[in-house]
BATILO-420291 format. One record per residue: residue number from 0; x negated, y, z of N, C-alpha, C in turn. Coordinates in pm, whole numbers, plus 50000, padded with zeros to 5 digits. Atoms other than C-alpha are relative to their C-alpha. Example, Ala and Ser with C-alpha at 12.3 -4.5 7.8 and 13.67 -1.06 7.14 Angstrom:
// BATILO-420291
 num  n.xx  n.yy  n.zz ca.xx ca.yy ca.zz  c.xx  c.yy  c.zz
   0 49911 49881 50000 48770 49550 50780 49910 50120 50000
   1 50082 49881 49994 48633 49894 50714 50077 50109 50073
// end
This chain:
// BATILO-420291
 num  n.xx  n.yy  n.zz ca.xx ca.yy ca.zz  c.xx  c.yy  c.zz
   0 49930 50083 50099 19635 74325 41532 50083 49893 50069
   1 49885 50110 49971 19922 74062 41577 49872 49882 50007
   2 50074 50150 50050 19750 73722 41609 50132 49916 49992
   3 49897 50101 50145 20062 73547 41391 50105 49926 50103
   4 49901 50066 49919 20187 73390 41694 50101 49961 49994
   5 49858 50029 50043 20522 73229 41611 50084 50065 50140
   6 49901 49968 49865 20736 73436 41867 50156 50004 49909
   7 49832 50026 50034 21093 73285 41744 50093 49955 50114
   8 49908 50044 49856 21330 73300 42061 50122 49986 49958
   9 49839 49991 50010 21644 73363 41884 50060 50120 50122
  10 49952 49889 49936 21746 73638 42128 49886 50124 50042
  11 50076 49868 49989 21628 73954 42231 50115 50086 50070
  12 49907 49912 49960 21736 74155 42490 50003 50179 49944
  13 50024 49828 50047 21863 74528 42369 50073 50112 50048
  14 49946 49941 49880 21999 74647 42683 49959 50173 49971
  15 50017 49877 50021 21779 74995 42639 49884 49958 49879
  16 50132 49966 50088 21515 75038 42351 50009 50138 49930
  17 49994 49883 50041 21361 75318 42176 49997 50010 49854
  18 50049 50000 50183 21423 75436 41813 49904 49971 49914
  19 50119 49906 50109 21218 75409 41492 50072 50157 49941
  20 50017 49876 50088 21118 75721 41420 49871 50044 49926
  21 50009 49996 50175 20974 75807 41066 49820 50081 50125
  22 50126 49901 49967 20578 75964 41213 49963 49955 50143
  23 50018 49960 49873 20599 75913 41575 49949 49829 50071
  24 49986 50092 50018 20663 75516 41610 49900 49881 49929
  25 50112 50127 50036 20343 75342 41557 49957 49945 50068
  26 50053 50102 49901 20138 75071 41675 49938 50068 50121
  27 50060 49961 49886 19971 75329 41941 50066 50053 50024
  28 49895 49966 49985 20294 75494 41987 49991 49877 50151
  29 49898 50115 49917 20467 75161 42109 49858 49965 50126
  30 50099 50028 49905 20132 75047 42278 49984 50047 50112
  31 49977 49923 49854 20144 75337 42535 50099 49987 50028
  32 49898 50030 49944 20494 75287 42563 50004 49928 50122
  33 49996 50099 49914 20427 74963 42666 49938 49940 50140
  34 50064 50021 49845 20245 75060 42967 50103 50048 50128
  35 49850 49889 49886 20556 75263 43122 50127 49874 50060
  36 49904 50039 50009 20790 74970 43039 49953 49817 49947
  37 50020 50132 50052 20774 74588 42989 50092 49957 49935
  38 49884 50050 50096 21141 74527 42883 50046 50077 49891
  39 49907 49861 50071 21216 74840 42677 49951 49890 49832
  40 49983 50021 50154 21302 74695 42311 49892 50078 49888
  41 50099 49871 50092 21025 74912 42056 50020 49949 49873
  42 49976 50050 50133 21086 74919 41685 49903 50106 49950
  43 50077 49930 50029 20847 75038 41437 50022 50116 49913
  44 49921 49914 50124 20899 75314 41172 50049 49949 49933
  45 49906 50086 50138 21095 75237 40864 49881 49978 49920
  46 50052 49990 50130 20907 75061 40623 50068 49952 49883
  47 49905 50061 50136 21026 75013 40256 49931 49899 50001
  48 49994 50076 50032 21033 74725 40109 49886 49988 49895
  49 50131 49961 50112 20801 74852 39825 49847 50043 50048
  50 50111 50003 49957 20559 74946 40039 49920 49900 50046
  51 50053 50128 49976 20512 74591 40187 49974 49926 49887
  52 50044 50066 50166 20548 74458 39822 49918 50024 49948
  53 50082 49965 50090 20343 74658 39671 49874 50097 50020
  54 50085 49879 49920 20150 74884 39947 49907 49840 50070
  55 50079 50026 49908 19853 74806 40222 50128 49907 50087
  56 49952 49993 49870 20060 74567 40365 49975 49922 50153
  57 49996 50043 49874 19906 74432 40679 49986 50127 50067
  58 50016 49895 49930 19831 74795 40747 50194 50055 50051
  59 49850 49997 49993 20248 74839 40755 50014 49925 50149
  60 49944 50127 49933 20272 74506 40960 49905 49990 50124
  61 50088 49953 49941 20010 74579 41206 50003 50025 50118
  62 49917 49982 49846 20107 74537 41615 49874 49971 50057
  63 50119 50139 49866 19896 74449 41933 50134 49952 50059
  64 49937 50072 49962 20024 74133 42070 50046 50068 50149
  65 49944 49912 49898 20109 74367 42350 50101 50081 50025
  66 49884 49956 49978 20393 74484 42242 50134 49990 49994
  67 49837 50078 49986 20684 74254 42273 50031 50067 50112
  68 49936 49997 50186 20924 74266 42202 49990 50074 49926
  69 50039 49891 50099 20870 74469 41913 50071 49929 49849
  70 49955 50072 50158 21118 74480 41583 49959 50048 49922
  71 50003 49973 50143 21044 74565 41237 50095 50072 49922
  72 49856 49930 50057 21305 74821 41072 49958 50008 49855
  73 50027 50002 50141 21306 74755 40686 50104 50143 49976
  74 49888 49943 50067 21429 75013 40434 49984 49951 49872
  75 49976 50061 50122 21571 74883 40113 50123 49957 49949
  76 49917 50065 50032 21871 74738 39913 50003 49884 49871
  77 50017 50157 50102 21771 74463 39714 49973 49877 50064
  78 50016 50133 49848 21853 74154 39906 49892 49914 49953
  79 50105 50138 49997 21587 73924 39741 49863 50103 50047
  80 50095 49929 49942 21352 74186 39849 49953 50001 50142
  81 50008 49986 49877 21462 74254 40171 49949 49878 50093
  82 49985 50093 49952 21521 73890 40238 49783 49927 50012
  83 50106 50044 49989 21115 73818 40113 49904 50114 50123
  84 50099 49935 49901 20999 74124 40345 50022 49937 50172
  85 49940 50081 49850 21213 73961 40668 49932 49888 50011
  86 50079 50071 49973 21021 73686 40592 49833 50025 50045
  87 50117 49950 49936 20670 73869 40631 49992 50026 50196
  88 50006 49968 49853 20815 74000 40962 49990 49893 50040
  89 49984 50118 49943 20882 73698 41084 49854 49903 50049
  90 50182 50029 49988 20527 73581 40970 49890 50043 50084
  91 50092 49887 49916 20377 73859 41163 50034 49964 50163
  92 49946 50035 49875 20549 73731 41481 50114 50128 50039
  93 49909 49906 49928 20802 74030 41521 50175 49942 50045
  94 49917 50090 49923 21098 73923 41747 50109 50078 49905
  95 49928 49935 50035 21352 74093 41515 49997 50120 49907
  96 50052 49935 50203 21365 74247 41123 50204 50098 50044
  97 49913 49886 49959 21624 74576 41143 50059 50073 49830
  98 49991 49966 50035 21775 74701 40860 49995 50166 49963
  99 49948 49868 49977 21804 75085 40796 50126 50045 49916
 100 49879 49963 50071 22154 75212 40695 50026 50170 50054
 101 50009 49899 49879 22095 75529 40897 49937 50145 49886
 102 50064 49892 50059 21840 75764 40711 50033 50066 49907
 103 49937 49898 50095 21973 76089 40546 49893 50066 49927
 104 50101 49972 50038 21645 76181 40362 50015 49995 49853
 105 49928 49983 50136 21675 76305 40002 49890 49882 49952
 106 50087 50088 50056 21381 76060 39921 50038 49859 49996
 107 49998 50159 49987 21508 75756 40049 50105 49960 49880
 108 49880 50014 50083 21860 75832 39900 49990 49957 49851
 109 50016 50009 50150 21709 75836 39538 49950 49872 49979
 110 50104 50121 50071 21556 75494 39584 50139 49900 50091
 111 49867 50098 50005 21929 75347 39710 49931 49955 50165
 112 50026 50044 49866 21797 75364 40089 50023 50046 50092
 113 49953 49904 49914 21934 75455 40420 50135 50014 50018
 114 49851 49953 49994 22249 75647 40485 50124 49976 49850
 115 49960 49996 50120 22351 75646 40162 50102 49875 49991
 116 49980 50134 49982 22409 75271 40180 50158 49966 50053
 117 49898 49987 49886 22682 75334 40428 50128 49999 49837
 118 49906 50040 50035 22920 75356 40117 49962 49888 49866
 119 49975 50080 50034 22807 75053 39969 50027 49871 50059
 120 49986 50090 49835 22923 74787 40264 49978 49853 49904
 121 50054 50159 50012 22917 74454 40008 49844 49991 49964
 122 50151 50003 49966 22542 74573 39939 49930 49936 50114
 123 50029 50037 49867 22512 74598 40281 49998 49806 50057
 124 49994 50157 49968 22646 74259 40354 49899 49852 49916
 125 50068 50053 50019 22441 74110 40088 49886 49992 50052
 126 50156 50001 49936 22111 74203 40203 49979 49954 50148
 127 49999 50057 49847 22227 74121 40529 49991 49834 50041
 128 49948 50190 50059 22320 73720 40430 49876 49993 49960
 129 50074 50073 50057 22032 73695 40223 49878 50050 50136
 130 50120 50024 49909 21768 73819 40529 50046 49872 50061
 131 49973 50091 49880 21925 73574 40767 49999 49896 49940
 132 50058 50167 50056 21903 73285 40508 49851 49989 49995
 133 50183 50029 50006 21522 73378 40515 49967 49972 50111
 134 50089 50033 49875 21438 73368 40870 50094 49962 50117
 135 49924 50037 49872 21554 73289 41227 49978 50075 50088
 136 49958 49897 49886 21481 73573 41402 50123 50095 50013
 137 49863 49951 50046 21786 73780 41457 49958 50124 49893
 138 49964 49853 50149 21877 74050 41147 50115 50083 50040
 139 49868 49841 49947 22051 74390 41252 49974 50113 49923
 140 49909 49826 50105 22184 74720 41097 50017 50073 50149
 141 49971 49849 49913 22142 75061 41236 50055 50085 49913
 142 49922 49938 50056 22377 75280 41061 50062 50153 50079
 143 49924 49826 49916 22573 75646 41141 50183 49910 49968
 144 49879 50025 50000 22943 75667 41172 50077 50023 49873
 145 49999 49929 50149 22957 75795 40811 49940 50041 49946
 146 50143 49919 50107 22822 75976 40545 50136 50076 49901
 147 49892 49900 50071 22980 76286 40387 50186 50023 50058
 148 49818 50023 50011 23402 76246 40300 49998 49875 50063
 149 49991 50113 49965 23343 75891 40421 49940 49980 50162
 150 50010 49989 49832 23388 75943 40842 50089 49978 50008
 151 49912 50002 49912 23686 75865 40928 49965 49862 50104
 152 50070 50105 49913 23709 75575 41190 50073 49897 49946
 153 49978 50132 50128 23882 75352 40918 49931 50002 49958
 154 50103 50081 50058 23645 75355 40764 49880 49924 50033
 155 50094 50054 49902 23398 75319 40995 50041 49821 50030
 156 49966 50120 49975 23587 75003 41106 49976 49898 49879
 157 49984 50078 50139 23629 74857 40736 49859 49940 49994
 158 50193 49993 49983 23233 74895 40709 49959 49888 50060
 159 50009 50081 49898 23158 74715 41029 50074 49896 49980
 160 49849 50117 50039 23478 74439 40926 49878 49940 49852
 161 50022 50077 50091 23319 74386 40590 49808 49964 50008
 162 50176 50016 49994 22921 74408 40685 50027 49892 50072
 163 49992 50113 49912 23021 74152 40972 49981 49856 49940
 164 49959 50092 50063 23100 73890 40699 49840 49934 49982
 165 50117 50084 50041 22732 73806 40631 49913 49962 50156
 166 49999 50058 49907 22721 73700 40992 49891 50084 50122
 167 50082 49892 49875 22513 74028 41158 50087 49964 50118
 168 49995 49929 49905 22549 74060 41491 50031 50082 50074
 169 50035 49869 49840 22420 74372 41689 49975 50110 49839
 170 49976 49881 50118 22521 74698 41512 49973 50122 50078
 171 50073 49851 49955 22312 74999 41606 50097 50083 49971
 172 49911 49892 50024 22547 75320 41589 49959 50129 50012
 173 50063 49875 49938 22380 75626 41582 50149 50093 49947
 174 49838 50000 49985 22728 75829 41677 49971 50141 49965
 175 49984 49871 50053 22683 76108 41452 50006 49945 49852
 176 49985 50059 50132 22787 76078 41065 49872 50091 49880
 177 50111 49953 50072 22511 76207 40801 50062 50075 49900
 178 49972 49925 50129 22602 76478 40552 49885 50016 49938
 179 50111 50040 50096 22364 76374 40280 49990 50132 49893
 180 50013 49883 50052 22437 76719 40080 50040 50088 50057
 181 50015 49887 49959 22311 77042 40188 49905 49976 50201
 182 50097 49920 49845 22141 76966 40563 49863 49846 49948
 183 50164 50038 49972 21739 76815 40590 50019 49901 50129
 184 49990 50116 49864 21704 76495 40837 50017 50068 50157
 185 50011 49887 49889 21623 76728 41114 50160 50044 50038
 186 49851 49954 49928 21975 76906 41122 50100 49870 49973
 187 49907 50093 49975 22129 76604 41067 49978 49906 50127
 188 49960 50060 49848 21990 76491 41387 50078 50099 50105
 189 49926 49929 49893 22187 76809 41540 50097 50065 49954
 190 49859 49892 50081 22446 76985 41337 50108 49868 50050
 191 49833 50094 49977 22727 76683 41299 49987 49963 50156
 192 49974 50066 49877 22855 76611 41620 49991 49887 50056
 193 50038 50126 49922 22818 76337 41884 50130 49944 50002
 194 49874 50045 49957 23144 76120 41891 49984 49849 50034
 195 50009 50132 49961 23072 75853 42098 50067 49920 50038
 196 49891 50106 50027 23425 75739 42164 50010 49906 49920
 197 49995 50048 50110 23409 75661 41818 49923 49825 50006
 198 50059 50079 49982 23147 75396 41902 50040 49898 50094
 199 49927 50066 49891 23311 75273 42212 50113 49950 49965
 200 49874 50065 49989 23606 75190 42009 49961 49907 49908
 201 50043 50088 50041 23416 74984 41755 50011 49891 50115
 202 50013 50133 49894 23311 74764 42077 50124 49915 50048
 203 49855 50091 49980 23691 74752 42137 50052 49908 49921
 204 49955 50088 50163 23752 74634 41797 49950 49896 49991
 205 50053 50118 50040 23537 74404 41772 49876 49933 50141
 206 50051 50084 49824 23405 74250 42146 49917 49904 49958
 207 50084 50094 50063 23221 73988 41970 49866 50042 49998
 208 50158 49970 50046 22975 74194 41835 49890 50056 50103
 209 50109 49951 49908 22656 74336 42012 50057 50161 49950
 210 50021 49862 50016 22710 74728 42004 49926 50081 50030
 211 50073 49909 49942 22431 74965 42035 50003 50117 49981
 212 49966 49816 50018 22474 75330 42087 49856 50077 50007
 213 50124 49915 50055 22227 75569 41950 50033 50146 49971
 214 49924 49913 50057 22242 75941 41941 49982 50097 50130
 215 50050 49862 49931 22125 76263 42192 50000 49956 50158
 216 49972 49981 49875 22130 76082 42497 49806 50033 50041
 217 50182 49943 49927 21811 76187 42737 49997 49941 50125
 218 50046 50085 49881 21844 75990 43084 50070 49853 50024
 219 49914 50116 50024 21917 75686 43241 50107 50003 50073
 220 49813 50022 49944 22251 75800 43406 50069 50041 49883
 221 49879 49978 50175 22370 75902 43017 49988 49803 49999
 222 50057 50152 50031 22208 75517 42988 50129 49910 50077
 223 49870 50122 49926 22453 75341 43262 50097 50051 49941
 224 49871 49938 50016 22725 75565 43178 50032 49926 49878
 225 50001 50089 50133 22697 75382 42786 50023 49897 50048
 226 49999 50181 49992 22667 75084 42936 50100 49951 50060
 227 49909 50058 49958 23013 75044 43065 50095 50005 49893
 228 49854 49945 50124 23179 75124 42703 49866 49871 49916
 229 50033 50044 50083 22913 74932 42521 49844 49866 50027
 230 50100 50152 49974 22606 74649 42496 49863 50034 50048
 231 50133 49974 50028 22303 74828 42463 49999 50205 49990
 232 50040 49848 50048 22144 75208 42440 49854 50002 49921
 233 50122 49983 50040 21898 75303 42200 49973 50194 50014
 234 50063 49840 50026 21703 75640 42264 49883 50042 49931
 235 50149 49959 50097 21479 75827 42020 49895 50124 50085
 236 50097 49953 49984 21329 76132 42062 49962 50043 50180
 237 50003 49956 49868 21350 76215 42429 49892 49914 50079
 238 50062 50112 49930 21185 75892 42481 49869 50019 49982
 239 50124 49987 50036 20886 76025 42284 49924 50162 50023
 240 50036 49885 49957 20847 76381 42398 49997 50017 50144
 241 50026 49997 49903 20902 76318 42748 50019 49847 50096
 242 49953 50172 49975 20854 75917 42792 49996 49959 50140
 243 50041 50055 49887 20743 75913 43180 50132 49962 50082
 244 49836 50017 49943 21141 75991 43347 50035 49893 49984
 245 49962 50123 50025 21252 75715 43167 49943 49877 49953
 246 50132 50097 49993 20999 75470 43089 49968 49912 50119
 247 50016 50114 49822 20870 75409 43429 50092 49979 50096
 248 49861 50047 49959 21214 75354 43551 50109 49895 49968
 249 49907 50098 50090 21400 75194 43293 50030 49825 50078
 250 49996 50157 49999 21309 74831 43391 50069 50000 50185
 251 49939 50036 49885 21392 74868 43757 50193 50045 49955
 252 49856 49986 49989 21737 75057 43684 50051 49943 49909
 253 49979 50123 50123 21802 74823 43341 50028 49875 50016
 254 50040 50119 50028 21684 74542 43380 49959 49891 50152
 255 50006 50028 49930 21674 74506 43733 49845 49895 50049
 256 50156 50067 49990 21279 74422 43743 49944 50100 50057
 257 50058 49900 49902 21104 74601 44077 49875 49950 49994
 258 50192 50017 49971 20739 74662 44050 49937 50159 50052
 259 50159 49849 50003 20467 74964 44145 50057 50047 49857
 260 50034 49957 50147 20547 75195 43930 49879 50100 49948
 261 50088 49903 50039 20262 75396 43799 50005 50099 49991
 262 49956 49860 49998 20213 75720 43821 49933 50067 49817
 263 50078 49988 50128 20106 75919 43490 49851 50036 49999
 264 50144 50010 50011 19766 75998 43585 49949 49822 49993
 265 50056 50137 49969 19729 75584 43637 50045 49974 49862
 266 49974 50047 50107 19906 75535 43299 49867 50028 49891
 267 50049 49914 50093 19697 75814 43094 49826 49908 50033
 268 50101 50057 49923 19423 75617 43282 49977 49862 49928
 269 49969 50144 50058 19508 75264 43189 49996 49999 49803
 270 50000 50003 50144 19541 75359 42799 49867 50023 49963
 271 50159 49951 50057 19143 75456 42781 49928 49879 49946
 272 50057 50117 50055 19022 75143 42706 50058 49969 49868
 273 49962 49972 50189 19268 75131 42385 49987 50072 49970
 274 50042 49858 50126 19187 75449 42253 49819 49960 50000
 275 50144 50001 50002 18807 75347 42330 49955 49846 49845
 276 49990 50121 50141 18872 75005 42097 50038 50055 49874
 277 49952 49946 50122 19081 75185 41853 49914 50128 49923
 278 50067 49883 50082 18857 75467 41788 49835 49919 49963
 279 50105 50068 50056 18551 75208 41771 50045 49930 49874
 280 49949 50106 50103 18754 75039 41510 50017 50057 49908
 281 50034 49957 50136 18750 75360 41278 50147 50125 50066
 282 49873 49884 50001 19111 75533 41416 49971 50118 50071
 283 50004 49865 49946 19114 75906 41452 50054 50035 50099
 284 49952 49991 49876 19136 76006 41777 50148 50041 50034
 285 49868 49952 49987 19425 76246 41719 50137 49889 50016
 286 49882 50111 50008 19648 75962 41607 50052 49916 50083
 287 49993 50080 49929 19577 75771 41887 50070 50113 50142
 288 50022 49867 49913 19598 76094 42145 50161 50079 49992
 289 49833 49910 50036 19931 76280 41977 50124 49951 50082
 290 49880 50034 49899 20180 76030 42152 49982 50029 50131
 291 50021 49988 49869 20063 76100 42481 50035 50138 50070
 292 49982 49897 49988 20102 76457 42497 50141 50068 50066
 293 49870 49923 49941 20455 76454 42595 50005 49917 50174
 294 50042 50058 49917 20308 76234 42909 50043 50095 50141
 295 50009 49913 49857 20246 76512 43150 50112 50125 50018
 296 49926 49888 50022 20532 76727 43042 50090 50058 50152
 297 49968 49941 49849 20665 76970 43356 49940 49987 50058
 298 50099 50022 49891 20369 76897 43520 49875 50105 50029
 299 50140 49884 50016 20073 77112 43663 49874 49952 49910
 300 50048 50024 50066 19858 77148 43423 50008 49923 49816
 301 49978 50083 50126 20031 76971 43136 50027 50048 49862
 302 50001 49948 50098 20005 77244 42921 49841 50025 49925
 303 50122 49981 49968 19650 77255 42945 49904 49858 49922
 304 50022 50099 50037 19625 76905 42907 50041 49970 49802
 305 49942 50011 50170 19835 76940 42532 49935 50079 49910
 306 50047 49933 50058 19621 77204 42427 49879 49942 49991
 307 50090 50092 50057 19318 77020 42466 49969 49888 49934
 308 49948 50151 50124 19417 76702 42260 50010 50088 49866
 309 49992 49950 50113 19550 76952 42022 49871 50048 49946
 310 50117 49925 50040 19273 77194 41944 49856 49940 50004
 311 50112 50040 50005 19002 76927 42003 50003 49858 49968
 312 49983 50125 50019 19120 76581 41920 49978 49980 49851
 313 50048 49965 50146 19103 76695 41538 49893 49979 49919
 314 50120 50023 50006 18758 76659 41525 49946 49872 49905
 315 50012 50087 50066 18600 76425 41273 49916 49937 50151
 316 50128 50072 49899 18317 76342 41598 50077 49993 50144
 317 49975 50023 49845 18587 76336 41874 50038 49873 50057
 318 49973 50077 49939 18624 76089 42086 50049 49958 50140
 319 49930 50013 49887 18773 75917 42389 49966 50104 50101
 320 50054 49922 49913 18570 76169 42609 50080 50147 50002
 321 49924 49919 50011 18780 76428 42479 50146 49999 50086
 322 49821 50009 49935 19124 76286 42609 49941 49977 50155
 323 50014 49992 49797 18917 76251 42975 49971 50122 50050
 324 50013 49877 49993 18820 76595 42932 50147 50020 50024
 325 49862 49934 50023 19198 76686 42877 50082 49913 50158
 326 49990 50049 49907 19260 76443 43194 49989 50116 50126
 327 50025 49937 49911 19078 76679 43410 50101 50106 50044
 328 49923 49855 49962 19332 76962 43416 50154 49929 50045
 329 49916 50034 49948 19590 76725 43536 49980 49924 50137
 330 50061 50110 49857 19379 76543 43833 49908 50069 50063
 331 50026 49906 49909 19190 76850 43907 50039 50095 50105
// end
């Protein structure tokens, strides 16, 4: 759990961080992350607005103080909403409350959330004005380059021109546009194309702003290569299927911070003591166990190792002993 800590810096670096993503992106997610990486940015899944209103919500709001920085990605468009959930974050100590303008999901769409959003920009800007009159941590928008008929890069610009007005910031770009009828979230993370010029010319346009690029990259020479067109890189899934490459690197080639880096048997090692707390505390092993799996990937044994998490982590009676069992076939 958070202990409430007021962490209000007013900045936040977002040089590299890794997506929310909707399943994957939880508090034991980011937690192992945060053994690979000390500077890497971590945001949590999307939560609505209704769910904190009206759901479990410290179970929503729910971090170890271990994982700063760590933001909060709301979904919603009702600024007195948004603006009272930015205040929870804030409460919770998270260094930074995230809008979502991004998600092509027929569910969200019906409740006025997500991609969708993208063609309402003075929405946008409201909810954006009214978080930042609630709190003082910074308030940002992750968005696509479009949605549907509405891609061109006027418009794109207009968007960005009129969202700016309620005094955002740092504008996430995931540099693919969302066709909200006919493809499933999934192919909309791979059907529409990557046009990351597109993104790079925002930054031209508007130099002021923070720009973060989001969108199929997988190492950190795609990572520098961004970083001479723009502010920041955010990476999703690559980061969570095969987090060790870039993880235990990031901060030296990033962020220019040289330490020991760990190897993944010392990581997979180092996380036993939180899965030994967290599963005394009631959490199912799997849950705790599933992010790790993409740990040992290309490695001897690391298929060995994924099959035993899988096929035995399930277990109503399993426990940490299981994931040292599944250890063995990578240190044997």
């Amino acid at each position: 759990m958070s202990d409430n800590t007021e962490n209000i810096t007013g900045y936040v670096n977002r040089r590299f961080s890794i997506a929310p993503m909707m399943d994957w992106t939880d508090t034991h997610c980011r937690s192992f992350h945060r053994l690979m990486s000390q500077h890497a940015l971590l945001y949590t899944e999307m939560v609505t607005t209704g769910a904190l209103i009206h759901g479990h919500r410290e179970r929503f709001l729910r971090y170890s103080a271990d994982e700063h920085p760590v933001a909060l990605q709301l979904g919603g468009s009702n600024p007195e909403e948004l603006a009272l959930c930015a205040r929870m974050a804030e409460d919770h100590g998270y260094d930074e409350v995230n809008l979502n303008v991004g998600c092509p999901s027929d569910r969200v769409q019906n409740n006025m959330i997500g991609a969708c959003l993208m063609e309402h920009p003075q929405r946008v800007a409201e909810c954006l004005a009214r978080m930042q009159d609630a709190v003082r941590i910074p308030v940002t928008i992750k968005h696509r380059l479009g949605i549907d008929e509405l891609d061109s890069q006027e418009y794109l610009l207009s968007f960005i021109e009129q969202v700016r007005q309620s005094g955002c910031q740092t504008f996430i770009i995931h540099a693919r546009k969302a066709i909200l009828q006919g493809l499933n979230p999934k192919q909309n993370r791979e059907i529409p194309p990557l046009c990351y010029d597109r993104v790079y010319d925002v930054k031209q346009t508007f130099p002021d702003l923070e720009i973060i690029i989001n969108g199929g990259i997988t190492t950190l020479d795609d990572c520098i290569t961004h970083l001479q067109h723009v502010d920041g890189v955010m990476i999703g899934r690559e980061a969570y299927q095969n987090p060790y490459p870039l993880l235990s690197e990031v901060d030296a080639r990033l962020f220019d911070d040289h330490y020991p880096i760990a190897s993944r048997v010392e990581i997979a090692q180092a996380f036993i003591p939180y899965i030994e707390t967290q599963v005394a505390l009631g959490a199912p092993l799997y849950a705790i166990t599933k992010h790790l799996l993409g740990l040992f990937h290309g490695q001897r044994g690391g298929k060995q190792f994924r099959r035993h998490i899988s096929e035995n982590g399930h277990q109503k009676t399993a426990g940490p002993e299981v994931f040292q069992q599944a250890l063995e076939f990578v240190t044997g």
